[in-house]
Every structure is written in structure tokens, then in C-alpha cells.
PyMOL Python script that loads the backbone (N, CA, C, O; Angstrom):
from pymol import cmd

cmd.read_pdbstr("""\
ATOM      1  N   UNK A   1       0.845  -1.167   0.000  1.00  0.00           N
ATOM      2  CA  UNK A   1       0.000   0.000   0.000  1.00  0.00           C
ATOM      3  C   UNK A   1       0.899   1.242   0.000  1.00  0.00           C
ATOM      4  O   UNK A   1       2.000   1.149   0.543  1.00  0.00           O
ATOM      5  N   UNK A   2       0.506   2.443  -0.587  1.00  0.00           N
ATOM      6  CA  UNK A   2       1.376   3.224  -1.083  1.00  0.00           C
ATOM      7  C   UNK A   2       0.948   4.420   0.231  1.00  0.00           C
ATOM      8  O   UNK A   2       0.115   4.372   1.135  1.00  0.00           O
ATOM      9  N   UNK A   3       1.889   5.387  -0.153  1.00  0.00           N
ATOM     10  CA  UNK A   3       1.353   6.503   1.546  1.00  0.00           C
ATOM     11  C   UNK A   3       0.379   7.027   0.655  1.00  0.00           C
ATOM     12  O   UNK A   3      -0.657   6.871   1.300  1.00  0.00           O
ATOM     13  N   UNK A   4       0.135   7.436  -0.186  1.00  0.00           N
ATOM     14  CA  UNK A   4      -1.401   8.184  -0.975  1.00  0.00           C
ATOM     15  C   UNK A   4      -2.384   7.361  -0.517  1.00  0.00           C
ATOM     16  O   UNK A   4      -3.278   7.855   0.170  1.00  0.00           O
ATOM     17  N   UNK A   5      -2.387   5.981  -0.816  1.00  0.00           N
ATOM     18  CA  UNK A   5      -3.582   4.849  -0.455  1.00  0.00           C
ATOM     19  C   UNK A   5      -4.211   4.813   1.302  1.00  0.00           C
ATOM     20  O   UNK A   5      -5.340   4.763   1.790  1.00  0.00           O
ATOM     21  N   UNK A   6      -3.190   4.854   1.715  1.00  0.00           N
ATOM     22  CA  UNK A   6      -2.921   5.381   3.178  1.00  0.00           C
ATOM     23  C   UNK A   6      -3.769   6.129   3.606  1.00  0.00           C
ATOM     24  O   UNK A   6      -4.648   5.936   4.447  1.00  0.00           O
ATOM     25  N   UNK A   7      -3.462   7.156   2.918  1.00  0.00           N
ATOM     26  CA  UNK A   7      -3.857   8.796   3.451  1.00  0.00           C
ATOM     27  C   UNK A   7      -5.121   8.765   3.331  1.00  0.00           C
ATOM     28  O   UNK A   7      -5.937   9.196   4.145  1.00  0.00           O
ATOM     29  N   UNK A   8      -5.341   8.233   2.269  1.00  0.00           N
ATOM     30  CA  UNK A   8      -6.688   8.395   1.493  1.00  0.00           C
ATOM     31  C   UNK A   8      -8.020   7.425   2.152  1.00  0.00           C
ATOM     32  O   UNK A   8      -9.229   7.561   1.965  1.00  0.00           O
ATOM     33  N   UNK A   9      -7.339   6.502   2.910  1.00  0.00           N
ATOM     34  CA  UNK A   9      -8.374   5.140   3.945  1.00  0.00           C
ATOM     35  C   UNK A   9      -8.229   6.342   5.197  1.00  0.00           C
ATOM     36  O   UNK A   9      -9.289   6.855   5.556  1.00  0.00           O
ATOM     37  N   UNK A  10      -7.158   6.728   5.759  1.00  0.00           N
ATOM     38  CA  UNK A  10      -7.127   7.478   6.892  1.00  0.00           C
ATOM     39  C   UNK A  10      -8.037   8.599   6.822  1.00  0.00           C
ATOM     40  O   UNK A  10      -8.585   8.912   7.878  1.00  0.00           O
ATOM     41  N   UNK A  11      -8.237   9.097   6.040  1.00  0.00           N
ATOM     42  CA  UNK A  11      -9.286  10.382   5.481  1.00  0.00           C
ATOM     43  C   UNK A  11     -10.866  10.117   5.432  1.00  0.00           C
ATOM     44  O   UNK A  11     -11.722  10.997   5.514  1.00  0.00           O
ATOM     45  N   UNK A  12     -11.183   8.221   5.225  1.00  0.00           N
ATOM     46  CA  UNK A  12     -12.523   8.199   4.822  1.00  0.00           C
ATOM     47  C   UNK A  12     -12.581   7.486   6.508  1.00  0.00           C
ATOM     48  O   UNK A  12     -13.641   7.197   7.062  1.00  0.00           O
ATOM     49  N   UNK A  13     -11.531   7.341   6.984  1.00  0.00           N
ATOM     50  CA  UNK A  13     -12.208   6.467   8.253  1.00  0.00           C
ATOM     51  C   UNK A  13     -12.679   7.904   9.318  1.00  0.00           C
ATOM     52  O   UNK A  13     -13.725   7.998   9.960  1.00  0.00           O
ATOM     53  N   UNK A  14     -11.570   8.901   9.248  1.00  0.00           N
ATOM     54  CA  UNK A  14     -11.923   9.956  10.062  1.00  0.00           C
ATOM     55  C   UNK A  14     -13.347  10.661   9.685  1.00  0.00           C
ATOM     56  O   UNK A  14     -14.010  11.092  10.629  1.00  0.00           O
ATOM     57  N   UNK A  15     -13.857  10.804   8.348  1.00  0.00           N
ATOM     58  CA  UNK A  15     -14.915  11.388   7.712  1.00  0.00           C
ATOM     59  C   UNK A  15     -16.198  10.359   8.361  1.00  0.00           C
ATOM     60  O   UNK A  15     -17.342  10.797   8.483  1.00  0.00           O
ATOM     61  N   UNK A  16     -15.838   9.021   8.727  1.00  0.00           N
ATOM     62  CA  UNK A  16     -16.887   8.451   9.061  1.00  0.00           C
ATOM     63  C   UNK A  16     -17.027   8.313  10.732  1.00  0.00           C
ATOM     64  O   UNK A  16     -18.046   7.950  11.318  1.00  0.00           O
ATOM     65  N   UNK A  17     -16.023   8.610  11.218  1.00  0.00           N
ATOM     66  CA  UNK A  17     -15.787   8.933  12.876  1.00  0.00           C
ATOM     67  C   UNK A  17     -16.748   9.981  13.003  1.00  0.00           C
ATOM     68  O   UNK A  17     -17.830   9.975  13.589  1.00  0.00           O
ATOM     69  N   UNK A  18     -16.043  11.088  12.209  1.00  0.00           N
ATOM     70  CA  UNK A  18     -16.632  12.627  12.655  1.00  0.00           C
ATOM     71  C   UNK A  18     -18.387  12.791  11.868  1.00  0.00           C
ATOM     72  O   UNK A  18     -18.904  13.905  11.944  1.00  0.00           O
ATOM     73  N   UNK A  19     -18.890  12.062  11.419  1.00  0.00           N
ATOM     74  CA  UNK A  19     -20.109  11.949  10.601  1.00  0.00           C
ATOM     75  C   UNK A  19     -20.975  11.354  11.883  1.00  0.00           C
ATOM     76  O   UNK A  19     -21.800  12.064  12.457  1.00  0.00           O
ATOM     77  N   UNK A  20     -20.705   9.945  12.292  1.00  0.00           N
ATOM     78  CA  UNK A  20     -21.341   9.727  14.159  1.00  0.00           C
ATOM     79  C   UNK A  20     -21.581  10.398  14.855  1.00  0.00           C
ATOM     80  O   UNK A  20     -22.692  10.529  15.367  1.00  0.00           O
ATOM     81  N   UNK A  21     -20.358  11.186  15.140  1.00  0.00           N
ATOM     82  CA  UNK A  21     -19.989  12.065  16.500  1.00  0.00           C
ATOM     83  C   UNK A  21     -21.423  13.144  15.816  1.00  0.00           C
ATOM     84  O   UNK A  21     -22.504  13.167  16.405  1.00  0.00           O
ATOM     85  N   UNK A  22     -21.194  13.882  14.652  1.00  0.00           N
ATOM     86  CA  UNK A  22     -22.206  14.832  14.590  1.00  0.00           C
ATOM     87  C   UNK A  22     -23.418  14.459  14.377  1.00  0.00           C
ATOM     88  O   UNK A  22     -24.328  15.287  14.330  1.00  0.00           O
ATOM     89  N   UNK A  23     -23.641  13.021  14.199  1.00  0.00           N
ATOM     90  CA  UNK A  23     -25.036  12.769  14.387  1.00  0.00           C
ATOM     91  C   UNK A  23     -25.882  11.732  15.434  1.00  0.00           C
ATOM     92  O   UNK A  23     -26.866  10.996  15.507  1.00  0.00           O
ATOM     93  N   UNK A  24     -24.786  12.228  16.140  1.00  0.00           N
ATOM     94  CA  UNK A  24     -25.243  10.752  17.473  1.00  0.00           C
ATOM     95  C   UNK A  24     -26.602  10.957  18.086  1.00  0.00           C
ATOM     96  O   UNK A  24     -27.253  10.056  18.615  1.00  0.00           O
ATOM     97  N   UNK A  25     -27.105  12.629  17.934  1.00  0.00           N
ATOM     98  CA  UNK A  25     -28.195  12.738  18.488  1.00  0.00           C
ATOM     99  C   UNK A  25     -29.431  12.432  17.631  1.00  0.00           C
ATOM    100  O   UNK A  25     -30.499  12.951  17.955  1.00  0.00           O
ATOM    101  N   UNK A  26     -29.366  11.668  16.614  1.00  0.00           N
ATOM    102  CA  UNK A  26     -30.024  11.071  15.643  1.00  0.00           C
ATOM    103  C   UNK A  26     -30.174   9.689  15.403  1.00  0.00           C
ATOM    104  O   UNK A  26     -31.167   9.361  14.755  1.00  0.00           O
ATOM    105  N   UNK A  27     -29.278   8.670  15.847  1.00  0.00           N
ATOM    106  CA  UNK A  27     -29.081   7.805  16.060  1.00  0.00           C
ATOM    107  C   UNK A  27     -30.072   6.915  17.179  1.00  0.00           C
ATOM    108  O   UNK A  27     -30.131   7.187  18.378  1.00  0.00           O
ATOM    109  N   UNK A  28     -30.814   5.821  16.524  1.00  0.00           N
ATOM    110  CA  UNK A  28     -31.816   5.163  17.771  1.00  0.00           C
ATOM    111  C   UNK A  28     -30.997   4.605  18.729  1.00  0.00           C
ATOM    112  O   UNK A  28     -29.910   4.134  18.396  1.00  0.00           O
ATOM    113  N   UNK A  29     -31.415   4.592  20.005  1.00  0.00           N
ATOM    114  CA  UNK A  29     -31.158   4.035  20.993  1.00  0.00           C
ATOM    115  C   UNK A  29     -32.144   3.566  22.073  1.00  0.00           C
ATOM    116  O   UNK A  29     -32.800   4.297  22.816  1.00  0.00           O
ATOM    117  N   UNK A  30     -32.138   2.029  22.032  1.00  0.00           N
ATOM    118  CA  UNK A  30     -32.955   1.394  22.407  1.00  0.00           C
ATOM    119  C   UNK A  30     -33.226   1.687  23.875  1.00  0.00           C
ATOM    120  O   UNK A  30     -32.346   2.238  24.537  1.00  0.00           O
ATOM    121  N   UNK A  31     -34.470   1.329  24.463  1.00  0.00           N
ATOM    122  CA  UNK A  31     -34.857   1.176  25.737  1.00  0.00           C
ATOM    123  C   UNK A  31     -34.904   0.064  26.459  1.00  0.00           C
ATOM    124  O   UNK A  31     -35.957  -0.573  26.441  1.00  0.00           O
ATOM    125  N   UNK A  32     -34.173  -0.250  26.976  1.00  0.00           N
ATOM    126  CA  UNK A  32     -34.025  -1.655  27.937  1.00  0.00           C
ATOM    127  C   UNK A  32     -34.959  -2.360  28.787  1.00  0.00           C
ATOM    128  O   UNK A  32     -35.489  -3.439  28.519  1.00  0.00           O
ATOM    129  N   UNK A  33     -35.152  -1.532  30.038  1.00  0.00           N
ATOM    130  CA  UNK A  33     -35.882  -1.744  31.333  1.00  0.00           C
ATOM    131  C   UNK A  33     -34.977  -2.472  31.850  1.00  0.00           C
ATOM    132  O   UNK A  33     -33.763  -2.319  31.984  1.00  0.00           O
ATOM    133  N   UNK A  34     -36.028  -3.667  32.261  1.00  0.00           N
ATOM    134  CA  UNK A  34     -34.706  -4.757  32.615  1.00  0.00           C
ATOM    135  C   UNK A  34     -34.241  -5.304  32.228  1.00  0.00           C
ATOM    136  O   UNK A  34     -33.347  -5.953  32.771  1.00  0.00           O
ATOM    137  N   UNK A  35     -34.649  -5.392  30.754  1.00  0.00           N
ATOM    138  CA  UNK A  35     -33.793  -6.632  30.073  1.00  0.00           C
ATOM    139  C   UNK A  35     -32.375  -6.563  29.389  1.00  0.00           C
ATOM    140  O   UNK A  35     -32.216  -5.442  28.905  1.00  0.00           O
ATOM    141  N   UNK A  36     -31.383  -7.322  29.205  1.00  0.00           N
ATOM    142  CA  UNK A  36     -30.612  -7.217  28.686  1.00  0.00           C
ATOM    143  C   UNK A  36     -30.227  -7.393  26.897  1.00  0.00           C
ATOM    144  O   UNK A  36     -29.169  -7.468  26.273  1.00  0.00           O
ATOM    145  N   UNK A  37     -31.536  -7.407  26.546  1.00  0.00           N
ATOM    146  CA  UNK A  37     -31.484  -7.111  25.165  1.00  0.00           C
ATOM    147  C   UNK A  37     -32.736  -7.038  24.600  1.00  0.00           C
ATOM    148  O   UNK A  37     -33.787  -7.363  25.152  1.00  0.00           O
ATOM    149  N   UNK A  38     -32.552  -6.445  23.082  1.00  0.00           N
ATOM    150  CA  UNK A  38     -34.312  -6.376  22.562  1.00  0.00           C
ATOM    151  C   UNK A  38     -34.205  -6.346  21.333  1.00  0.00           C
ATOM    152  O   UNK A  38     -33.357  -5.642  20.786  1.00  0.00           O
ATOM    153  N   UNK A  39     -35.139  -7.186  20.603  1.00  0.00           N
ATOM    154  CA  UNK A  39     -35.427  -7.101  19.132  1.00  0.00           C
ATOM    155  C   UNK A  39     -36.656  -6.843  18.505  1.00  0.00           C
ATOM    156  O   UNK A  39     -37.549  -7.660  18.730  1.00  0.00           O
ATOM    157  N   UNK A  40     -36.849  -6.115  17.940  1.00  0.00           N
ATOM    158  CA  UNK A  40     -38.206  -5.064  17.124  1.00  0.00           C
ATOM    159  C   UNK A  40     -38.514  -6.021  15.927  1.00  0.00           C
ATOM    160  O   UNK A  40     -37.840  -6.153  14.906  1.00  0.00           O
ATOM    161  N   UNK A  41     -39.918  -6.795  16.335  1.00  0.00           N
ATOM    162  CA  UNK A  41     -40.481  -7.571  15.086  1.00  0.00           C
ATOM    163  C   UNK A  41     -41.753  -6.687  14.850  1.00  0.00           C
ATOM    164  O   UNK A  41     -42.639  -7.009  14.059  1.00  0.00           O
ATOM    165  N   UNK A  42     -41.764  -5.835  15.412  1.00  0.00           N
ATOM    166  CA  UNK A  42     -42.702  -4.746  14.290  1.00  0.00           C
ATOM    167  C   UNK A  42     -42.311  -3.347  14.674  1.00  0.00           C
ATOM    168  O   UNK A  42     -41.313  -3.185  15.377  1.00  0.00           O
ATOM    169  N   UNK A  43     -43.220  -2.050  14.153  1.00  0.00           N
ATOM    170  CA  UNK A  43     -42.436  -0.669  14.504  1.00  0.00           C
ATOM    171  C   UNK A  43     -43.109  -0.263  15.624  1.00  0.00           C
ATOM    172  O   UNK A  43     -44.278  -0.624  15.485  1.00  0.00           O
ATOM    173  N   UNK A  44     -42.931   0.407  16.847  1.00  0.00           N
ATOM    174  CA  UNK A  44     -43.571   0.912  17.933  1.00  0.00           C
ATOM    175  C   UNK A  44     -44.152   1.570  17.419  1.00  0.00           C
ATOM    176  O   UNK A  44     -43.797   1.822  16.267  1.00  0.00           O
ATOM    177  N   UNK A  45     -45.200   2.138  17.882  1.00  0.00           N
ATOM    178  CA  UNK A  45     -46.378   2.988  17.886  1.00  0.00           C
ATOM    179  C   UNK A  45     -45.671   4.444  18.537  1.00  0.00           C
ATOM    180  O   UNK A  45     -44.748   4.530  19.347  1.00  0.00           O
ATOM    181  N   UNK A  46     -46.528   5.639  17.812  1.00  0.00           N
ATOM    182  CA  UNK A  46     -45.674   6.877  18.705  1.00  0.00           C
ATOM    183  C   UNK A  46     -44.505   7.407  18.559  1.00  0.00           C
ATOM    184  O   UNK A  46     -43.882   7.540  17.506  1.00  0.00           O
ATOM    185  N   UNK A  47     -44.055   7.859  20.101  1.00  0.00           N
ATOM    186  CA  UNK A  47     -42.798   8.305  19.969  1.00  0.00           C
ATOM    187  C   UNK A  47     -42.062   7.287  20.580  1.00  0.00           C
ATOM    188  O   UNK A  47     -40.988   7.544  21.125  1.00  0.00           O
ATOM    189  N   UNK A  48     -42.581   6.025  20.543  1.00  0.00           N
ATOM    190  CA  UNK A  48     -41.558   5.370  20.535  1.00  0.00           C
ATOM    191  C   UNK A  48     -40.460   4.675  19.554  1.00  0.00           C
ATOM    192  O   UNK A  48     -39.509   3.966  19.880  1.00  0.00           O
ATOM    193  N   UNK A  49     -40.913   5.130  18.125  1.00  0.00           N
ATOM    194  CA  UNK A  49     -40.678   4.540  16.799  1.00  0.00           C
ATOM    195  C   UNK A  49     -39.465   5.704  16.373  1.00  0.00           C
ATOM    196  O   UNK A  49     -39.480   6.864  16.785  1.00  0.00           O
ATOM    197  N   UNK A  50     -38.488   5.163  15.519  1.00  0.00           N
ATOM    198  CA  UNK A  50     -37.300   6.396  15.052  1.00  0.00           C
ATOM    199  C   UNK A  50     -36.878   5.344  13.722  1.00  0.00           C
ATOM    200  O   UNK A  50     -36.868   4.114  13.779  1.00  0.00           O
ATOM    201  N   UNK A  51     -36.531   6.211  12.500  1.00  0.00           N
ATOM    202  CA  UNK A  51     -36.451   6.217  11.338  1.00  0.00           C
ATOM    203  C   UNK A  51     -34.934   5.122  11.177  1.00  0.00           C
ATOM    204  O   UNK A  51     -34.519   4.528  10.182  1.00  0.00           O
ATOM    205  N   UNK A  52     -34.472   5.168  12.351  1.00  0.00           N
ATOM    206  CA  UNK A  52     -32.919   4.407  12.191  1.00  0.00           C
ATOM    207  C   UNK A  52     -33.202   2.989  12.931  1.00  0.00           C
ATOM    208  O   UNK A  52     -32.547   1.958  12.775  1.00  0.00           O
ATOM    209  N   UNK A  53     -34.371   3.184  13.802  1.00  0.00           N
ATOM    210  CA  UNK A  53     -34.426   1.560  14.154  1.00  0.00           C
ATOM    211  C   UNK A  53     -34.526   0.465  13.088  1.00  0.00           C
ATOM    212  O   UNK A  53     -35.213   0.567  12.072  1.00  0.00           O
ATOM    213  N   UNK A  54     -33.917  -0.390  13.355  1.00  0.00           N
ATOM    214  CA  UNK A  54     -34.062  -1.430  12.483  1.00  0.00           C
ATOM    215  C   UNK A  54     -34.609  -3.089  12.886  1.00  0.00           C
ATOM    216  O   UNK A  54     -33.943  -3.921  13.502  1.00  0.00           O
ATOM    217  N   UNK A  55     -35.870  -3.251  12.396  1.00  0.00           N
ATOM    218  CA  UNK A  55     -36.736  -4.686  12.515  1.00  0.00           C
ATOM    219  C   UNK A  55     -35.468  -5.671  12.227  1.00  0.00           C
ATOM    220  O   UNK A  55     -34.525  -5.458  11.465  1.00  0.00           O
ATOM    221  N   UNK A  56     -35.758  -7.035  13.213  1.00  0.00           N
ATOM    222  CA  UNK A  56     -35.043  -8.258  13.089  1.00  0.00           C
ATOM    223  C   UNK A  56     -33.879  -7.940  13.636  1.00  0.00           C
ATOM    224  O   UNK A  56     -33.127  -8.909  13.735  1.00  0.00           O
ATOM    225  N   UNK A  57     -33.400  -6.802  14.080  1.00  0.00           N
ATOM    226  CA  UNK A  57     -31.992  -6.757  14.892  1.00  0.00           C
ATOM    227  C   UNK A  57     -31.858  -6.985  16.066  1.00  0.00           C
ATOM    228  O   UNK A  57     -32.770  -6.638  16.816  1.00  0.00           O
ATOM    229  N   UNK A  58     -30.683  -7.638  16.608  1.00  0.00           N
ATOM    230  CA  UNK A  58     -30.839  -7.991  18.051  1.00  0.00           C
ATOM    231  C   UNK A  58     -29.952  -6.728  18.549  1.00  0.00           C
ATOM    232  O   UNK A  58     -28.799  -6.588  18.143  1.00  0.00           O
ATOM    233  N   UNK A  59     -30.637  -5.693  19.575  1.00  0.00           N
ATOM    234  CA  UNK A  59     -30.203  -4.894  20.292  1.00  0.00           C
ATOM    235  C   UNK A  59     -29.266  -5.098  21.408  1.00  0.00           C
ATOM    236  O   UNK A  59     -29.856  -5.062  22.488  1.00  0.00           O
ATOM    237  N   UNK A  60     -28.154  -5.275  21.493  1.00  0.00           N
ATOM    238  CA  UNK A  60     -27.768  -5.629  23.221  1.00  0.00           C
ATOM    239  C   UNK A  60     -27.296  -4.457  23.844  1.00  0.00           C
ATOM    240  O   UNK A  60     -26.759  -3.476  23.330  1.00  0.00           O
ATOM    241  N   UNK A  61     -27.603  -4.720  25.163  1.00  0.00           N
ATOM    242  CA  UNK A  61     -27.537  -3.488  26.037  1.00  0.00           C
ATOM    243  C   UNK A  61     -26.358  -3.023  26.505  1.00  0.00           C
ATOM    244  O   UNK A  61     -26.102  -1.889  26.911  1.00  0.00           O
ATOM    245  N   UNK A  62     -25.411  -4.299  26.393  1.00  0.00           N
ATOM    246  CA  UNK A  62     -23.830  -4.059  26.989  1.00  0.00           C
ATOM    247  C   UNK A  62     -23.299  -3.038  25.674  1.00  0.00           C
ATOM    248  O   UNK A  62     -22.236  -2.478  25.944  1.00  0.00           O
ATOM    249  N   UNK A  63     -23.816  -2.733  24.412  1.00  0.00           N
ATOM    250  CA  UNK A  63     -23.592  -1.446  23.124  1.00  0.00           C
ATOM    251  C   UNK A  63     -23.952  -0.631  23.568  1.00  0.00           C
ATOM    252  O   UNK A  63     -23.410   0.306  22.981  1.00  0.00           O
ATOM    253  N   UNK A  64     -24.781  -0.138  24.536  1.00  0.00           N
ATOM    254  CA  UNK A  64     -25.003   0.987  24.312  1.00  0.00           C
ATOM    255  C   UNK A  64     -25.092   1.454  25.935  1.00  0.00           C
ATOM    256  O   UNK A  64     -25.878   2.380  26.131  1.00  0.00           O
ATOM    257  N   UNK A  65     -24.656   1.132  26.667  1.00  0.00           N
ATOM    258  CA  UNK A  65     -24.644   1.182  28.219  1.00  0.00           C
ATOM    259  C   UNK A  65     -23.497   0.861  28.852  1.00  0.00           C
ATOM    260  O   UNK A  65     -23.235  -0.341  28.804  1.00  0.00           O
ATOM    261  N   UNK A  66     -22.784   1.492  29.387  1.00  0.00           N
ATOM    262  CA  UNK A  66     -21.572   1.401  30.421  1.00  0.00           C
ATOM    263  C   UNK A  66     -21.983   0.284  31.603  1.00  0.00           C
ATOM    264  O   UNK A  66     -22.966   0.116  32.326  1.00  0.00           O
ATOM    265  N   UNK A  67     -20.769  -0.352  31.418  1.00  0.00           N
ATOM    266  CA  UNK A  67     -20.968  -1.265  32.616  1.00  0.00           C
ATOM    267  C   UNK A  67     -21.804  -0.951  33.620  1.00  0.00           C
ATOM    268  O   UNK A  67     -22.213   0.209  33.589  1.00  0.00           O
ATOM    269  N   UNK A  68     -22.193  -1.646  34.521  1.00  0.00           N
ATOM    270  CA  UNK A  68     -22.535  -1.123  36.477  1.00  0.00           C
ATOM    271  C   UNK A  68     -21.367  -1.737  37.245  1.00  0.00           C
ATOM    272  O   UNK A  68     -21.433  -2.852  37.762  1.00  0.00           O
ATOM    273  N   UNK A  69     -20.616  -1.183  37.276  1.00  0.00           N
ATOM    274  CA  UNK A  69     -19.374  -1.524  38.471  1.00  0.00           C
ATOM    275  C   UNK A  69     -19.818  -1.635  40.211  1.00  0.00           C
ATOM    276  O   UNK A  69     -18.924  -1.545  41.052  1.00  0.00           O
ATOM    277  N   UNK A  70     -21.202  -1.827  40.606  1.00  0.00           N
ATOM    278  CA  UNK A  70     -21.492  -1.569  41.600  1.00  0.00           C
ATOM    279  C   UNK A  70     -21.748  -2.868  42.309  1.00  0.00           C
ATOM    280  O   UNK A  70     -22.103  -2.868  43.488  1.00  0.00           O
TER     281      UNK A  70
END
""", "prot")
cmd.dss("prot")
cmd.show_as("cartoon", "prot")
cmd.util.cbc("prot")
cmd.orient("prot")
């Protein structure tokens, strides 16, 4: 791999870092309760429904939740 080829993966990985970061507040994030994971076989009703959820996916909670060290 050449340093242009390089530069040029280093450039699309940062473009896709900084593309998250500015849209994280757009991004679904599931609701737990107690469970430790959840999968959407149809769309919630309301405001519980968002354009990025995705049916048939298994949600796990340890993605999107910091440990409990307690």
C-alpha cells in the first residue's frame, strides 16, 4: 500500500468517525428496562418509533450502556 492509499483510507475512516460524533443525536437508541437485550419484530407505535431503528436486529444493552461496576 502506497502513503497516498494510506492517506486516502485514513481520510474516509476519520470522515466516518466525525459523521457519528455529529449525528449521534439522531441515532436510535434502544430502551431496555430490565432486560438485557431487545429485538423489534414490528415498529412501535408513537414516539416510541425512530427512522434508524431497524426490525429483526438484536439490540444488546452491553452497546449501548456502560458497565454497572457496583
Amino acid at each position: 500500500m502506497t502513503d497516498d492509499q494510506r492517506a486516502i483510507q485514513l481520510k474516509q475512516l476519520a470522515n466516518i468517525v466525525i459523521d457519528a460524533y455529529l449525528n449521534r443525536d439522531k441515532q436510535f437508541i434502544p430502551s431496555f428496562g430490565e432486560y438485557n437485550g431487545i429485538m423489534y419484530l414490528t415498529r412501535p407505535e408513537g414516539d416510541k418509533d425512530h427512522s434508524k431503528l431497524e426490525l429483526n436486529f438484536f439490540y444488546d444493552r452491553a452497546d449501548y450502556e456502560p458497565e454497572n461496576h457496583s
